[in-house]
C-alpha distance (Angstrom), angle and dihedral (degrees) to the residues before:
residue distance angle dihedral
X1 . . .
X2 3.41 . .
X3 3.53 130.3 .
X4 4.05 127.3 -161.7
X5 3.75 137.4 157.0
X6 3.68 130.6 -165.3
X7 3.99 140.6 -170.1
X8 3.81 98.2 -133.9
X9 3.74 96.0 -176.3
X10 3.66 100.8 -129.2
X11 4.02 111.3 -42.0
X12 3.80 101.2 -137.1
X13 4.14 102.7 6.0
X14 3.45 134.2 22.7
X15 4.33 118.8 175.3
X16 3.50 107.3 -91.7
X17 3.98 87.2 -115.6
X18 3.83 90.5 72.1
X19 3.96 90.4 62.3
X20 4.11 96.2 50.8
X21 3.69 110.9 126.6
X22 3.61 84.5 -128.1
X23 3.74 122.1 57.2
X24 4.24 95.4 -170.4
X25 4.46 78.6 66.7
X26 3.53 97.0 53.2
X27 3.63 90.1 46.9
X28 3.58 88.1 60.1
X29 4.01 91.2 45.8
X30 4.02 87.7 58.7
X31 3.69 88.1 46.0
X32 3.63 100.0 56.0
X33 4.30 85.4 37.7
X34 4.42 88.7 51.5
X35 4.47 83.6 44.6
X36 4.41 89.9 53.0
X37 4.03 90.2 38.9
X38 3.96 89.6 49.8
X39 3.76 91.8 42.5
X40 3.75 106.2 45.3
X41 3.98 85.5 47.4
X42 3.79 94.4 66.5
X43 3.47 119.6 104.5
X44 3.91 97.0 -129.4
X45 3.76 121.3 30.3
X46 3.95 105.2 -142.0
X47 3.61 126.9 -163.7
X48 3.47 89.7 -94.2
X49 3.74 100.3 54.4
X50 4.08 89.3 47.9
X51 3.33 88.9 51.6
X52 3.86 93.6 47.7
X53 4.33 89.5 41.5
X54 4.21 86.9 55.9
X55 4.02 90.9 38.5
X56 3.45 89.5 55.7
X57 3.80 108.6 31.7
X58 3.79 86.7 57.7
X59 3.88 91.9 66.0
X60 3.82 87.7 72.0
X61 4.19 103.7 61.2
X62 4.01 104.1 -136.6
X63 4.16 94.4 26.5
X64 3.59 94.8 93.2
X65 3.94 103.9 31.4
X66 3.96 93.8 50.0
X67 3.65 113.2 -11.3
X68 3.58 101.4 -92.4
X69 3.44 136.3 107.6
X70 3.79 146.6 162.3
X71 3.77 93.5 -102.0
X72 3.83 108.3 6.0
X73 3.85 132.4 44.9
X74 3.72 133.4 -158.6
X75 4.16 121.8 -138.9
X76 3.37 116.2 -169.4
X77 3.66 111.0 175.0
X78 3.62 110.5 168.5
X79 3.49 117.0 14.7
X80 3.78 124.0 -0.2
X81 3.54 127.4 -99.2
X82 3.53 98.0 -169.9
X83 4.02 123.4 52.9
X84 3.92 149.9 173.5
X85 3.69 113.7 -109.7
X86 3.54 128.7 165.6
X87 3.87 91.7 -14.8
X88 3.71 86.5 -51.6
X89 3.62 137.5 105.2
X90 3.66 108.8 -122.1
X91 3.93 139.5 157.2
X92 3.32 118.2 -91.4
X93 3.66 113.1 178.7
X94 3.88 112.7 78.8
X95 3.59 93.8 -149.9
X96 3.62 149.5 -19.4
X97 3.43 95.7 -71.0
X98 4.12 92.6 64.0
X99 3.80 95.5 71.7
X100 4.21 149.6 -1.0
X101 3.50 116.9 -120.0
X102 3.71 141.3 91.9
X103 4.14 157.2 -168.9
X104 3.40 121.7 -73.5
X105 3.51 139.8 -172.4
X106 4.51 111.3 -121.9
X107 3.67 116.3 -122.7
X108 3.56 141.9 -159.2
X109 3.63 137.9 -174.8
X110 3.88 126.2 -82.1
X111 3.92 109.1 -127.0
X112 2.92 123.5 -93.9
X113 4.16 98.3 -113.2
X114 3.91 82.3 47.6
X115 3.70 84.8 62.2
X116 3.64 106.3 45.3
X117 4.08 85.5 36.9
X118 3.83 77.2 62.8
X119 4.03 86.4 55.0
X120 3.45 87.3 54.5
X121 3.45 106.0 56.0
X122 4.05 89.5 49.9
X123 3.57 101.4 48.7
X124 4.72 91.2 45.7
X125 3.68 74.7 57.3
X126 3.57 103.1 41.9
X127 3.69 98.3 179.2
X128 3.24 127.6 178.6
X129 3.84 104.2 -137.6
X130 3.90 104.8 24.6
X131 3.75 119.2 -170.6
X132 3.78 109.5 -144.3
X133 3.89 118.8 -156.1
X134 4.27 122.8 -169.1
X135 4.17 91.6 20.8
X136 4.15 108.1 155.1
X137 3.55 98.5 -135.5
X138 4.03 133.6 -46.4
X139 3.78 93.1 -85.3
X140 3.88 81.6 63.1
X141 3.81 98.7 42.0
X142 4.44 91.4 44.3
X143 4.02 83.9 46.4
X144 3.99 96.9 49.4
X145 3.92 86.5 37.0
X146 3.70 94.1 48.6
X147 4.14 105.7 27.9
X148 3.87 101.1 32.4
X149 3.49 116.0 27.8
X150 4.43 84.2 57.4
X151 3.83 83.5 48.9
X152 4.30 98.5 65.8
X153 3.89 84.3 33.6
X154 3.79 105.0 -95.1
X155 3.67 127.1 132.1
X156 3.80 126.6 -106.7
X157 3.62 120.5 -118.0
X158 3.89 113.8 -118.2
X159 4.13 93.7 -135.5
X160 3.99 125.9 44.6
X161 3.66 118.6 173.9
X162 4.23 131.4 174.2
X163 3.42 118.3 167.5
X164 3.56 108.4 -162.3
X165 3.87 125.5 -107.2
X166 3.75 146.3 -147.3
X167 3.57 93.4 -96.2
X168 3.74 122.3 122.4
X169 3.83 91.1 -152.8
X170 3.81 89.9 61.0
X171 4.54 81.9 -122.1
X172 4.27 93.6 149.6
X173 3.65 128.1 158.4
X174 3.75 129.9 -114.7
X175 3.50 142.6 -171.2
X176 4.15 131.5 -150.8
X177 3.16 129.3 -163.4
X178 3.82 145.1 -159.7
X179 4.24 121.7 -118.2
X180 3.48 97.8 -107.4
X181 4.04 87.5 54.5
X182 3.96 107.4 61.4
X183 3.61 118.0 -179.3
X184 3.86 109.3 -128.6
X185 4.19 102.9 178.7
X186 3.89 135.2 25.2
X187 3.02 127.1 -174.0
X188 4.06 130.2 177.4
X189 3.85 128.9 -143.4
X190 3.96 89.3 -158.6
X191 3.81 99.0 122.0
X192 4.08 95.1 35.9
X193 3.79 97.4 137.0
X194 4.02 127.8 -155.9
X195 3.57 131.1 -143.6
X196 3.77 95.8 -69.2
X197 3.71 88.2 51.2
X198 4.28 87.4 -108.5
X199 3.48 117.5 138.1
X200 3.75 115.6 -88.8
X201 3.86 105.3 -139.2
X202 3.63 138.2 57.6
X203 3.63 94.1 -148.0
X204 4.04 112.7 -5.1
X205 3.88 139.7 -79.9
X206 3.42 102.6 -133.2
X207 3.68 124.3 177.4
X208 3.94 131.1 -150.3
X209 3.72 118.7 -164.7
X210 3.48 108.9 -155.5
X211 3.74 134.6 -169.1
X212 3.75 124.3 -104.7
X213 3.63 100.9 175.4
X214 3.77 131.1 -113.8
X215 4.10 85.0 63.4
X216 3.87 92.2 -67.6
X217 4.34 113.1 136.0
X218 3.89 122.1 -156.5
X219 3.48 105.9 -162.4
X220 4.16 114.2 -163.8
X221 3.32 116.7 -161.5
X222 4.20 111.4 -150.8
X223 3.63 112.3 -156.4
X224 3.93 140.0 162.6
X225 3.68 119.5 -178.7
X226 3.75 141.9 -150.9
X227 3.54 107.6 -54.6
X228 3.68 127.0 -135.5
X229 3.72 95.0 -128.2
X230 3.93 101.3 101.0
X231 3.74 142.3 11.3
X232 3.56 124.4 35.9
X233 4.04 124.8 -31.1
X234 4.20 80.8 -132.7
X235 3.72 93.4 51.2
X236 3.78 97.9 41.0
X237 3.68 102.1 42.3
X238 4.09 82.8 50.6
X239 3.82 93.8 53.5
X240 3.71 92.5 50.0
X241 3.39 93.6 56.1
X242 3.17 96.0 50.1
X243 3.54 85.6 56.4
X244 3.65 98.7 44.0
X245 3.78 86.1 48.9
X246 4.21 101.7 54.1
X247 4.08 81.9 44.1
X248 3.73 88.9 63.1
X249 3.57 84.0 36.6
X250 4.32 92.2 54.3
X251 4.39 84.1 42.1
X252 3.79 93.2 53.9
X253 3.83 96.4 49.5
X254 3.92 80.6 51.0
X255 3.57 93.0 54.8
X256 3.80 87.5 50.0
X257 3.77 92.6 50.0
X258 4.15 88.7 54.0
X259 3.48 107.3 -100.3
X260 3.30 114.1 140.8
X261 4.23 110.0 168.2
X262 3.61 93.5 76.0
X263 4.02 131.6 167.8
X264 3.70 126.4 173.3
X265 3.90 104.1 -167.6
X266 4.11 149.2 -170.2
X267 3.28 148.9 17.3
X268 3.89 106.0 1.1
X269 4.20 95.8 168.2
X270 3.87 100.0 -127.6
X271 3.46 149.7 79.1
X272 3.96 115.7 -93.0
X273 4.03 93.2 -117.8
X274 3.88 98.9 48.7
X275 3.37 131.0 100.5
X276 3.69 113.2 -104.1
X277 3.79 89.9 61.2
X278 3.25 97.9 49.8
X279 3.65 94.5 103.7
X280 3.86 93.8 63.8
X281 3.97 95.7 38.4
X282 3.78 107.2 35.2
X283 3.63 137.4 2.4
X284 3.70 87.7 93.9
X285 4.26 97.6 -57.5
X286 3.73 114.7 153.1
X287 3.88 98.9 -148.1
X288 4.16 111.7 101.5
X289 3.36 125.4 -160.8
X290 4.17 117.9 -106.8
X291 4.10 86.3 -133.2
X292 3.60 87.5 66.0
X293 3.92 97.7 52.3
X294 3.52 121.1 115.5
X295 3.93 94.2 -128.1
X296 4.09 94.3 42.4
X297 4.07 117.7 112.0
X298 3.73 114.1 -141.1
X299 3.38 87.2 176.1
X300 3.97 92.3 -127.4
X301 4.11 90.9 -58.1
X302 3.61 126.6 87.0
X303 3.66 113.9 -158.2
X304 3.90 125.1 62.3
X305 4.13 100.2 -143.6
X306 3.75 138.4 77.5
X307 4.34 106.6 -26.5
X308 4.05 83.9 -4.5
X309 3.57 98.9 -122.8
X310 3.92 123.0 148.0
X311 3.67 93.7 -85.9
X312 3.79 91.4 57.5
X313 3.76 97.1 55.5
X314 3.45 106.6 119.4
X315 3.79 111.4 132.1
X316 3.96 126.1 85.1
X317 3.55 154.1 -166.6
X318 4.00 103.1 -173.2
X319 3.97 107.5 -174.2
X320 3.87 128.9 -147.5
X321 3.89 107.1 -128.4
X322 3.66 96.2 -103.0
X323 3.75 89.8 61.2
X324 3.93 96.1 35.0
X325 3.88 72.8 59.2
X326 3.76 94.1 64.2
X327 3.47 102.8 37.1
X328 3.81 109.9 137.5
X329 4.24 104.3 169.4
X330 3.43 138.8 -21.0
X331 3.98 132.6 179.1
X332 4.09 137.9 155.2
X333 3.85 134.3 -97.3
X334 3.62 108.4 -131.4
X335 4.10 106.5 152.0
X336 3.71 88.6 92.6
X337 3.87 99.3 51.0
X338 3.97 111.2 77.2
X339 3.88 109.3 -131.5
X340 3.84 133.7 -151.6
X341 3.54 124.6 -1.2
X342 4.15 90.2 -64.6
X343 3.82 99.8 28.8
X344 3.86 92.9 -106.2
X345 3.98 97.2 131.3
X346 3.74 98.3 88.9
X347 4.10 137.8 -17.6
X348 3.74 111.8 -76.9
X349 4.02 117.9 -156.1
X350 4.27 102.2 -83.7
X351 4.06 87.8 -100.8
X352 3.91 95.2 65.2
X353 3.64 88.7 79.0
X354 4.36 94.3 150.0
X355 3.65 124.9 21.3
X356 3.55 91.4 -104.0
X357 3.81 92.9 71.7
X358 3.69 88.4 50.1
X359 4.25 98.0 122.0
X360 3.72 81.2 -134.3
X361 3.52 159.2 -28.6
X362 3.80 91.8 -104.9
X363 3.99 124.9 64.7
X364 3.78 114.6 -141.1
X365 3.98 115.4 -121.2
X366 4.01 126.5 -154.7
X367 3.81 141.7 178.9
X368 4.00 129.7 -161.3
X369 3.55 109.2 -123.5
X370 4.24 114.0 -163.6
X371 3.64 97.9 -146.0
């Protein structure tokens, strides 16, 4: 069987910050976007946070006149948060309780090519249980499944599954699956609380338990943590361990229960020897990472984002030891990811002709399991 997961990026949008030349000013987009979120949230608006909400909102040209802007938009639903006053443009509502409505991040479509580059990628791996990280929605992930993959000559996958997530942006993670590999349970992680009673994950960590046969379960575990791409490295690096932690925390129970074919998989946002994942690759965990196995191809790089170096490695397939155990190859799909400033690190399929028709900035990584 063969196992694979891949950051697609977004299938049929992506915000328009994630296709800035420049990644330092999109960081700075999500930063402003994280400061209205926190802001609007708040019970009470005080002087200060007005102040702060008009400061800010004027940075986008459009945002604070009519709720439109190049990179951020404003719904107001019921109620306005945002009125003219004096000539001015001022808030009106004192708190959240005086209208519904909120930020959001613009979007516009991925190309085409970027699209069927994405179709690429999934049917040279031709897995048979793909984890899909950044998918809109299931609608999105049964239409690419079902409309695109047929249309560069691959097959569809007869089950597609997304459970939405926590986050804003509507990025989730999906899995498909092949006919002979039916998913019997789901089961989301969506309202797993911390200590502080807030929400453990970003996005979700939901698991699918699908059926082997002979009454043995493989339960995959789809995650993608808290990015590094806004707020502070403290504050980040803390959330994803917390997240990294209760996953080992959901994969021990597991254990417990009996199951035994166990993968926790994609893109986990660090670097295997730091901190935050420390709870999934040391402190005494069992599950190993396919990269490290003596029979897996890294094809001479060892990271799986942007120029693939070790500082971009951020997507995994950790193992239980029973399927460790069976591990017969593994190896990474780079042709549809672009590559250095001219594309020159590695061959791309002949249809990612500019970096922009790259199917994404992540390649997807797999491993044959003999079970």
């Amino acid at each position: 069987m063969r196992l694979a997961t891949f950051n697609v990026e977004n299938l049929f949008e992506r915000a328009k910050i994630m296709n800035l030349e420049h990644w330092s000013d999109g960081k700075a987009v999500l930063a402003d976007y994280k400061k209205f979120t926190e802001i609007i949230e708040k019970p009470v608006y005080s002087t200060a946070d007005k102040a702060a909400l008009i400061a800010t909102m004027k940075k986008y040209p459009g945002l604070l006149t009519n709720g439109v802007s190049t990179y951020v938009r404003l719904r107001e639903n019921k109620g306005k948060l945002v009125r003219t006053q004096g000539g001015q443009r001022v808030i009106a509502a004192s708190g959240r309780g005086d209208w519904i409505g909120w930020f959001e991040l613009e979007k516009e479509p991925v190309k085409e090519a970027a699209i069927e580059n994405t179709a690429r990628v999934i049917q040279a791996v031709n897995a048979d249980v793909l984890g899909v990280v950044e998918a809109e929605n299931r609608t999105g992930l049964l239409q690419f499944n079902e409309i695109v993959l047929p249309q560069i000559g691959g097959t569809p996958y007869a089950h597609a599954m997304l459970i939405d997530g926590n986050d804003e942006r509507g990025i989730d993670v999906g899995i498909l699956t092949k006919g002979h590999l039916p998913i019997q349970t789901m089961r989301s992680h969506v309202d797993d609380r911390d200590a502080q009673d807030k929400r453990v994950f970003s996005r979700d960590c939901p698991e699918y338990h699908i059926s082997l046969g002979g009454g043995q379960t493989f339960v995959v575990m789809l995650n993608h943590l808290k990015s590094k791409g806004y707020g502070s490295a403290a504050e980040s690096n803390a959330r994803r361990e917390a997240q990294a932690q209760r996953v080992r925390d959901i994969y021990e129970e597991r254990k417990l229960q009996g199951y035994t074919h166990i993968a926790i998989m994609g893109d986990l946002n660090d670097t295997p020897d730091s901190n935050p994942l420390k709870p999934l690759l040391g402190n005494g965990s069992d599950l190993k990472d396919v990269f490290g196995h003596s029979s897996f191809n890294d094809q001479g790089r060892p990271g799986t984002h942007d120029n693939c170096t070790a500082s971009g490695k951020l997507d995994y397939i950790l193992l239980s030891p029973v399927l460790w155990n069976a591990v017969v190859q593994g190896s990474v799909e780079r042709r549809g990811a672009w590559g250095g400033i001219h594309g020159t690190l590695w061959p791309h399929f002949p249809e990612v002709e500019t970096a922009v028709d790259a199917a994404s900035d992540h390649v997807a990584v797999w491993v044959d399991l003999n079970i």
